[in-house]
LODRENDO-562220 format. One record per residue (C-alpha): x, y, z; residue in three letters. Coordinates in steps of 0.05 Angstrom, whole numbers, padded with zeros to 5 digits, always signed. Layout:
BEGIN
XYZALA;...
END
This chain:
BEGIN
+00638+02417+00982UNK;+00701+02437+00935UNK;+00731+02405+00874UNK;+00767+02349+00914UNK;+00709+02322+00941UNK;+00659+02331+00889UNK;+00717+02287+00843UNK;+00723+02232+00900UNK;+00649+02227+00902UNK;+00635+02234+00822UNK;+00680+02160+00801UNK;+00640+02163+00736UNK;+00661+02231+00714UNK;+00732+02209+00739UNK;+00740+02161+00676UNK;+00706+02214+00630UNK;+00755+02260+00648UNK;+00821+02210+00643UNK;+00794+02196+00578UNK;+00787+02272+00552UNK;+00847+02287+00577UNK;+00890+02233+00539UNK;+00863+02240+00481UNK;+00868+02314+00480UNK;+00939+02301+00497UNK;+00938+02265+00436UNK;+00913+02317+00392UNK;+00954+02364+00414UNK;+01010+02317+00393UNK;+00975+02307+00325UNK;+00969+02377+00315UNK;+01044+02399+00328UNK;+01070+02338+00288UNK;+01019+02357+00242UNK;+01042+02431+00215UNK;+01113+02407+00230UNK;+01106+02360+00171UNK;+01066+02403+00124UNK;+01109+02460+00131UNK;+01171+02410+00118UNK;+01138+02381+00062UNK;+01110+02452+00032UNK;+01151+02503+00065UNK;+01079+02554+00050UNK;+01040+02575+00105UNK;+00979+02564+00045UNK;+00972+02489+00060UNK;+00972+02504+00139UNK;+00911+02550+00126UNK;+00875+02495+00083UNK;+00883+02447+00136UNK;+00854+02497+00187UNK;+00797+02502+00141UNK;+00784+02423+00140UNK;+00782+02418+00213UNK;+00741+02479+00227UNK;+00689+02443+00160UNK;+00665+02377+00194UNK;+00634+02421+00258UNK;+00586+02463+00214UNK;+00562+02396+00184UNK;+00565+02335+00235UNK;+00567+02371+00304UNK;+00488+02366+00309UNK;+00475+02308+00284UNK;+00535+02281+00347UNK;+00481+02323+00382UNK;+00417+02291+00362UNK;+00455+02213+00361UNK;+00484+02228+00446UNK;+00408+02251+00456UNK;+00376+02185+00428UNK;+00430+02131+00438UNK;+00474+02110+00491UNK;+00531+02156+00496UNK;+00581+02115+00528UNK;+00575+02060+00471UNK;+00575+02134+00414UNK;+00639+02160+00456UNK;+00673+02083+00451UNK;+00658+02080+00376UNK;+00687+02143+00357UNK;+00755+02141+00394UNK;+00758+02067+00364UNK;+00740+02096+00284UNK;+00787+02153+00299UNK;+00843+02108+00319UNK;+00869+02086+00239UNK;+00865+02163+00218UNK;+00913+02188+00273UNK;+00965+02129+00248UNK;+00961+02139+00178UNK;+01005+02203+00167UNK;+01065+02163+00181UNK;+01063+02144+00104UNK;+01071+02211+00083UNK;+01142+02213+00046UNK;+01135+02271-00002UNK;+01086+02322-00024UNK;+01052+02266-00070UNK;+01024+02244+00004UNK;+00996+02307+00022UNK;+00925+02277+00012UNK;+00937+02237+00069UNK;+00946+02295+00113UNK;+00889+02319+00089UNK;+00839+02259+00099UNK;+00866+02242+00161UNK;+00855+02318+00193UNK;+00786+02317+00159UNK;+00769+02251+00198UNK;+00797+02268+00257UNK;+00760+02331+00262UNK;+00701+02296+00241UNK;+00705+02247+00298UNK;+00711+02311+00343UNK;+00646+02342+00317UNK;+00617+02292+00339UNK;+00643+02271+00405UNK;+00652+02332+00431UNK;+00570+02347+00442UNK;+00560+02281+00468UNK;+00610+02274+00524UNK;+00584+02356+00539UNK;+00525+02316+00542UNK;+00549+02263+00587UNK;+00574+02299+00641UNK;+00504+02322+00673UNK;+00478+02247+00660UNK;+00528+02215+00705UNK;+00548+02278+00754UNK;+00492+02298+00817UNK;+00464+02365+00782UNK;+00494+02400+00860UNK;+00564+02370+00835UNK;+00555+02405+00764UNK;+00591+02464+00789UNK;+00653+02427+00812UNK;+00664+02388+00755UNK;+00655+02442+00708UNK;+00721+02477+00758UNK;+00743+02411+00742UNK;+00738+02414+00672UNK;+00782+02473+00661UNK;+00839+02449+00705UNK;+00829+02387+00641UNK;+00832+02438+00585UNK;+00897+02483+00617UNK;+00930+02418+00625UNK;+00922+02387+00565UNK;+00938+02458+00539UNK;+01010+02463+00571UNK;+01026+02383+00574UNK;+01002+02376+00502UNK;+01032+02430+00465UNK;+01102+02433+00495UNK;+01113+02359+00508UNK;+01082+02341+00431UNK;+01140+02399+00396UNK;+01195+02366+00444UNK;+01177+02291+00432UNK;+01176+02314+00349UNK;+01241+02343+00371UNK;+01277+02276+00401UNK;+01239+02216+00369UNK;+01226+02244+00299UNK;+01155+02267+00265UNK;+01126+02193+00261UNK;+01122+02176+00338UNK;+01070+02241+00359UNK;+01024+02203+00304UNK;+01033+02139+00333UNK;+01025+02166+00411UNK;+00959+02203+00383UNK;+00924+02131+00365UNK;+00953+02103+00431UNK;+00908+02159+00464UNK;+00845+02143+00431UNK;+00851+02065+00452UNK;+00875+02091+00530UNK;+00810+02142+00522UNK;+00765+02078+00501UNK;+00788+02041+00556UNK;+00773+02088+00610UNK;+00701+02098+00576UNK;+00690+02032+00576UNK;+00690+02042+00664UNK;+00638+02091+00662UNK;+00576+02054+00691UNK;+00523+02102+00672UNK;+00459+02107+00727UNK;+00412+02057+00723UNK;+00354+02105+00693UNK;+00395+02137+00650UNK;+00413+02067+00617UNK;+00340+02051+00610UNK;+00320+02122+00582UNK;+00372+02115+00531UNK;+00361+02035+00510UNK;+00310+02066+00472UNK;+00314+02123+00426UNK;+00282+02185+00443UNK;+00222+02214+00398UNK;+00230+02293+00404UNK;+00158+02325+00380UNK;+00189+02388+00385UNK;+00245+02407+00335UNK;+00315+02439+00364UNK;+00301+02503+00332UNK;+00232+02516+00359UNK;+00251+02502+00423UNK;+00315+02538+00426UNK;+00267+02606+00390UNK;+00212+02590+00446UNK;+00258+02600+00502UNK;+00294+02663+00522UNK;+00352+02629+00552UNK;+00370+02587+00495UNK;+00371+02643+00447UNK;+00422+02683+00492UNK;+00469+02625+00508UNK;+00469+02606+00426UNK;+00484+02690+00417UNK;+00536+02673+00470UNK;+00565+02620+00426UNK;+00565+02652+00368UNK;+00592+02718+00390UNK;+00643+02700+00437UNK;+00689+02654+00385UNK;+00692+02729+00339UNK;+00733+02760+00397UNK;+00772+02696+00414UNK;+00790+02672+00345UNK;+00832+02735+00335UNK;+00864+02727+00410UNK;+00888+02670+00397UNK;+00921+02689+00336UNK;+00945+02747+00383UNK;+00989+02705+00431UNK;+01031+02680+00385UNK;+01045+02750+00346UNK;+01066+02778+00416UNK;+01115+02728+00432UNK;+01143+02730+00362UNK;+01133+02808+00338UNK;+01116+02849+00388UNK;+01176+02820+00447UNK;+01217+02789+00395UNK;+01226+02719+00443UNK;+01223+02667+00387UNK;+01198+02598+00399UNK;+01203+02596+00469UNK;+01161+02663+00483UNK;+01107+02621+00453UNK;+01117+02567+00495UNK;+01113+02609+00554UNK;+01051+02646+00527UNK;+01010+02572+00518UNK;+01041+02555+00584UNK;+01012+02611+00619UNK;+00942+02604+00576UNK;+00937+02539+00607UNK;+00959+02560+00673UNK;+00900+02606+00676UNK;+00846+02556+00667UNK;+00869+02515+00715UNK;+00873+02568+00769UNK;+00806+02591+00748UNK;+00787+02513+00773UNK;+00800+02529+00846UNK;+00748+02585+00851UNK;+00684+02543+00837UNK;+00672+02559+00924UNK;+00659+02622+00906UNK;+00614+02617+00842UNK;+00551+02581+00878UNK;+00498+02637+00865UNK;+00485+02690+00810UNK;+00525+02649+00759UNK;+00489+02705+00708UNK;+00511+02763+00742UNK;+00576+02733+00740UNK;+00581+02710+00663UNK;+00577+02786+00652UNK;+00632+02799+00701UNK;+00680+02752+00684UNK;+00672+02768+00604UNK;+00671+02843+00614UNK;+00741+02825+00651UNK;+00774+02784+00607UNK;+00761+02848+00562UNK;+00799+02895+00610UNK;+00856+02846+00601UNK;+00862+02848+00528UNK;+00857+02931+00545UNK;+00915+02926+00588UNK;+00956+02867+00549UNK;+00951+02922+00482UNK;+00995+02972+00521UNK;+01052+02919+00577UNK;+01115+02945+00562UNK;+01146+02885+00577UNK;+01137+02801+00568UNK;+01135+02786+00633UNK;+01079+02827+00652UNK;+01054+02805+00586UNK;+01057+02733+00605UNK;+01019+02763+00677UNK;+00966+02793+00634UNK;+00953+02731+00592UNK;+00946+02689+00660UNK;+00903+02746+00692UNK;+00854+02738+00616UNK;+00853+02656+00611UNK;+00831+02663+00691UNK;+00778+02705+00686UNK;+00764+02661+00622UNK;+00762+02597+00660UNK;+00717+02627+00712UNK;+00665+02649+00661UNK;+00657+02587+00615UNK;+00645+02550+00684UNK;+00594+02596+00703UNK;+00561+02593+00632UNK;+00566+02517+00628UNK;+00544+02502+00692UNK;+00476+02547+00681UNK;+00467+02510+00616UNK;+00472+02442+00646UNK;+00411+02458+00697UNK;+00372+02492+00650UNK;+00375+02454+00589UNK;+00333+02383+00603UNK;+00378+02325+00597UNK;+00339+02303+00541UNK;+00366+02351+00505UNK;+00432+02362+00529UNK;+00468+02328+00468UNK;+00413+02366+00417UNK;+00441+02433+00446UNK;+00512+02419+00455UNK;+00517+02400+00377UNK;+00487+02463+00357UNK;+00524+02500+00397UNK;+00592+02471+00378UNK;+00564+02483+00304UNK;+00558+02556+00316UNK;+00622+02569+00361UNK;+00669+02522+00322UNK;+00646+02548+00249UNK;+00650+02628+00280UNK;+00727+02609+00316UNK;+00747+02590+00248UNK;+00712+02646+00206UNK;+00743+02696+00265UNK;+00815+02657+00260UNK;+00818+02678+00187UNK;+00794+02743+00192UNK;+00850+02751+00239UNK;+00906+02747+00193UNK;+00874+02798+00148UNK;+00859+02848+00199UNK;+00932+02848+00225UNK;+00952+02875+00148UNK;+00910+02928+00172UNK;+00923+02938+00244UNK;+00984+02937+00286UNK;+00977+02884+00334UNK;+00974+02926+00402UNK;+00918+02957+00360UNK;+00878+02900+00342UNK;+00893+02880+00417UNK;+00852+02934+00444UNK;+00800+02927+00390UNK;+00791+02849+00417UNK;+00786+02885+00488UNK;+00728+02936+00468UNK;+00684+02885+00438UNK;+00686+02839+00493UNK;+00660+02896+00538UNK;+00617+02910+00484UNK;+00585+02835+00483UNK;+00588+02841+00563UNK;+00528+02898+00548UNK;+00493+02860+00506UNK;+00497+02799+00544UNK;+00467+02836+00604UNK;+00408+02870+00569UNK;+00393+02802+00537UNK;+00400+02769+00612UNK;+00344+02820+00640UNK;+00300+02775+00606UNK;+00320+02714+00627UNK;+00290+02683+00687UNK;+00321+02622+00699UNK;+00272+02585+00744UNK;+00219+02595+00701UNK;+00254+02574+00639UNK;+00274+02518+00663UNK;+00213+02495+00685UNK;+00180+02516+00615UNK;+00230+02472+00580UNK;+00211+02410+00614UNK;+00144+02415+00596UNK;+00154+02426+00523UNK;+00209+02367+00523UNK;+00160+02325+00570UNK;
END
C-alpha cells in the first residue's frame, strides 16, 4: 500500500480533498488581496493586526460547537451549507472604495473565519467516516501534500493575480472556490451506516470534558494542541523576518521561503511507507527534529541554506502531524471525532494567534537569530514533555476504554 493506491481506492476522500484544496486556494487569495487592500486603504500595520485578531476570535467561540453539530448531523449536508453561507462574504469586499468601507473588511473576515471554525472540525471529522481506518495513514500523507500545495499555489499565484487583474478579481475567484468546493462535496456518497448513524442525532451521556479528563490520551494530544501553536506562532512570524531582515531579499525571499514551507509538507507526504508502527515514538522524533532545525536555521550564514533548513523543518513537520493525526483518528471513536476536532481547533487556533502576537513583541526584545534558537529549545523542550506524558499512554487500552464510555 502507498499513497497512490490508498487515493485510487479512497474516491470519497478524493472529492473531500478537491474540495479543501480549492477553497484553500481561495483563501489564500482572500487573504493576500485582503492585506493588499487594507494596507492601501490605511497604510498602518494597526488595522492588519485587528484583522488577525477577528479571524483568530470566531475559533475560541464556534469551533466546538462545528464540533458537536459534524458529531450529531450529517456532515456532508454541514460542509455544503457552509461553503454555500460563506460564498456572499468572500464577494462583498469588492465594494470597499475608501476607508469609510473598512467595516466591510471587517465583517466579511469575521464571517469567513467563522465559517472556518466551523468547517474545519467537521471535514477533520469526515475523513475517518468515509476512509478504511488501514487507509488513515495514507490519506493523512495525503493531506499534507493538500496543505504544501495550497501553501505555494495559493500564496504566490493570489499576490501575482492581485498584481495583473487588480484587487477585486482574488475576491471574486475566492467565492468561485466555495461553489467549486460545494460541488465536489456534493459527490461524496458517505457509507451506508454512517448515513443511518447520522440521520439521527446523536445523544452523548458523557460530556466532552469528562471524557477528554478520563482518558490519558486525550489529555496529551489537547497539551499537544495547545503547546505546539506557542512555538509555531512565532516561526511563522520568523520566515518572513529572515527573508526581509536577516538576508535582505525583499519580496521574493518571501516567496521562496512559503515556497519551500510548502515544499516540505508535501515531501513529508511520500514517507507515510515508513510511518506504519510506533506513530508515538515517532511524534517525539519528528517534533524534537523540527527543533534541531530552528537550532540550525538561527545560525545559516546564507539564504540558500536557509531556504534548505526551512524545507528540512516543514518536512519533519509534515511527518509529525501525520503521525499525530493518524493516532488520533483510531483512537478517538468516530462518535466523537467532530466533538474532539472542535476543541482542539479551539485550543490550537486561539494559542497560534495569542503566540502570533507575542511574536512581534518579543522580536523588540530579541534579535531574530535569537528568538530563532529560543523557538528551537522549546520544541525540544515540549519533545520531553511529550514523551514523559506518552509513558502513560497505552494506546490499545485507551482506545478500547473510550468506546465503552461513548457506547
Amino acid at each position: 500500500m502507498n499513497n497512490w493506491k490508498a487515493w485510487k481506492m479512497e474516491k470519497n476522500y478524493q472529492n473531500l480533498f478537491w474540495a479543501g484544496t480549492v477553497s484553500g486556494i481561495g483563501y489564500r487569495f482572500t487573504q493576500v488581496a485582503t492585506l493588499t487592500l487594507l494596507y492601501q486603504i490605511t497604510g498602518s500595520g494597526f488595522a492588519i493586526g485587528i484583522l488577525f485578531a477577528i479571524r483568530m476570535a470566531p475559533f475560541l467561540l464556534l469551533a466546538p460547537i462545528g464540533g458537536k453539530l459534524a458529531d450529531r448531523f450529517s456532515k456532508k449536508k454541514l460542509l455544503i451549507t457552509i461553503d454555500l453561507i460563506r460564498i456572499p462574504f468572500a464577494i462583498s469586499p469588492i465594494f470597499v472604495q475608501g476607508p469609510e468601507h473598512l467595516w466591510i473588511v471587517f465583517i466579511s473576515a469575521f464571517c469567513l473565519a467563522a465559517g472556518e471554525a466551523l468547517y474545519a472540525p467537521a471535514r477533520m471529522a469526515s475523513i475517518p467516516r468515509v476512509v478504511k481506518q488501514d487507509r488513515l495513514l495514507y490519506v493523512n500523507a495525503i493531506e499534507q501534500i493538500m496543505v504544501g500545495g495550497v501553501l505555494v499555489l495559493g500564496s504566490s499565484s493570489g499576490g501575482i493575480i492581485s498584481y495583473l487583474f487588480g484587487l477585486h478579481v482574488p475576491f471574486f475567484l475566492d467565492g468561485i472556490s466555495f461553489l467549486l468546493s460545494a460541488f465536489f462535496l456534493s459527490k461524496i456518497t458517505p457509507p451506508a451506516a454512517a448515513a443511518t448513524k447520522t440521520s439521527i442525532p446523536t445523544q452523548h451521556t458523557t460530556s466532552a470534558w469528562k471524557l477528554i479528563f478520563g482518558s490519558s490520551a486525550l489529555i496529551v494530544f489537547l497539551i499537544i494542541e495547545l503547546t505546539m501553536p506557542l512555538a509555531n506562532g512565532i516561526d511563522n512570524v520568523l520566515m518572513s523576518v529572515y527573508a526581509l531582515d536577516i538576508f535582505q531579499m525583499g519580496d521574493l525571499g518571501v516567496g521562496f521561503i512559503y515556497a519551500f514551507l510548502g515544499l516540505g509538507f508535501v515531501l513529508s507526504s511520500f514517507f507515510s511507507n515508513l510511518l506504519k508502527r510506533k506513530l508515538i515514538t515517532l511524534i517525539v522524533i519528528f517534533i524534537a527534529l523540527e527543533g534541531v532545525g530552528h537550532l540550525i536555521l538561527s545560525v545559516v550564514p546564507a539564504f540558500s541554506l536557509a531556504l534548505l533548513t526551512i524545507l528540512f523543518i516543514t518536512f519533519v513537520g509534515g511527518i509529525s502531524n501525520i503521525c499525530l493525526s493518524t493516532l488520533i483518528m483510531k483512537i478517538v471513536p468516530k462518535s466523537r471525532h467532530g466533538t474532539f476536532f472542535g476543541l482542539t481547533a479551539m485550543v490550537s487556533n486561539t494559542s497560534l494567534g495569542i503566540s502570533m502576537g507575542a511574536a512581534g513583541l518579543l522580536l523588540e526584545v530579541f534579535d531574530p537569530r535569537t528568538l530563532s534558537f529560543i523557538v528551537g529549545i522549546t520544541y525540544i523542550i515540549f519533545t520531553i514533555v511529550y514523551s514523559i506524558l506518552f509513558i502513560q499512554v497505552d494506546p490499545i487500552k485507551e482506545k478500547r476504554n473510550l468506546i465503552k464510555k461513548t457506547g
